[in-house]
C-alpha positions in Angstrom: 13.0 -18.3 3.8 13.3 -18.2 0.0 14.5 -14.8 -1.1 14.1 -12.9 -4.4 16.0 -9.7 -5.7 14.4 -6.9 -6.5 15.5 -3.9 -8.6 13.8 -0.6 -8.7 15.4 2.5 -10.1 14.9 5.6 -7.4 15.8 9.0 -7.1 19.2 10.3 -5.7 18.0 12.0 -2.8 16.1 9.0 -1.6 18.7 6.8 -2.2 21.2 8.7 -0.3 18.4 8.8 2.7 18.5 5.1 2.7 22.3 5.2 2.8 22.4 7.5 5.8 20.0 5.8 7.4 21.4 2.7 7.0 24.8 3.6 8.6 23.1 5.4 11.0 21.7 2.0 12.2 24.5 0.6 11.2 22.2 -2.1 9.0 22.4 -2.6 5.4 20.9 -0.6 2.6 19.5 -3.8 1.7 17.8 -4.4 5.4 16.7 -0.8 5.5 15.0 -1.3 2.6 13.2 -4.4 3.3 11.6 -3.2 6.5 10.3 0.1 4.9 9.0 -2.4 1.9 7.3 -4.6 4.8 6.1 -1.3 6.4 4.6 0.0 3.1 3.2 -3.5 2.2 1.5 -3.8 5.5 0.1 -0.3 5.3 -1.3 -0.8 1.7 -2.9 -4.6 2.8 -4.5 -2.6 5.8 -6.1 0.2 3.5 -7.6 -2.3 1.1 -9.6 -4.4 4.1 -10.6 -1.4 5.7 -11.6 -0.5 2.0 -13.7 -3.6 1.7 -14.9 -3.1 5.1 -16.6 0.5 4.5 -17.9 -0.6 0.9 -19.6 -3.6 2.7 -20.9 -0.6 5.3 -22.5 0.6 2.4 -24.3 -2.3 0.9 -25.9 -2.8 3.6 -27.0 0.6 4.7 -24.6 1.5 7.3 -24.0 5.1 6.4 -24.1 8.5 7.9 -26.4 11.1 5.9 -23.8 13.6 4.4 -26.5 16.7 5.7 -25.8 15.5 8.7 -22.3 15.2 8.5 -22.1 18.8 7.5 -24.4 20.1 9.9 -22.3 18.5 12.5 -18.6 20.2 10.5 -19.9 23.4 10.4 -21.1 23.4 13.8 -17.1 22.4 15.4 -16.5 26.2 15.6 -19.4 26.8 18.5 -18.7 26.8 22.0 -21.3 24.1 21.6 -21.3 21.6 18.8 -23.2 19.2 17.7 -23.2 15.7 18.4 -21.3 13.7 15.4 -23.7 11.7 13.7 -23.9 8.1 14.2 
């Protein structure tokens, strides 16, 4: 796989974190901080289809009355709550 380098300017503490961490796992700064990278980039791709997915919820009418969701908040303190609207 083709590799590129990277260069980003961080903050002390976290660097040190990454160090320890690092020789903790006895891995590389450099592999420690392309699997937290990976991590963050999966994590990021993940909130923008779930994004998509609730904005195309709402273009086509899937969407809980916000009354309702209230009703059903406020009631979580009960010994008998409401049922969370659909």
């Amino acid at each position: 796989m083709e590799t590129k380098v990277l260069t980003a300017h961080v903050p002390r503490p976290l660097a040190d974190k990454v160090d320890e961490i690092a020789t903790r796992l006895e891995r590389s700064r450099g592999w420690v901080v392309k699997q937290a990278l990976s991590a963050w980039v999966d994590q990021e791709e993940e909130r923008r289809r779930l994004t998509l997915e609730a904005l195309a919820d709402v273009d086509n009418g899937r969407v809980v009355d916000h009354q309702a969701v209230e009703a059903w908040a406020s009631s979580l303190d009960r010994d008998k709550p409401l049922q969370p609207p659909l």
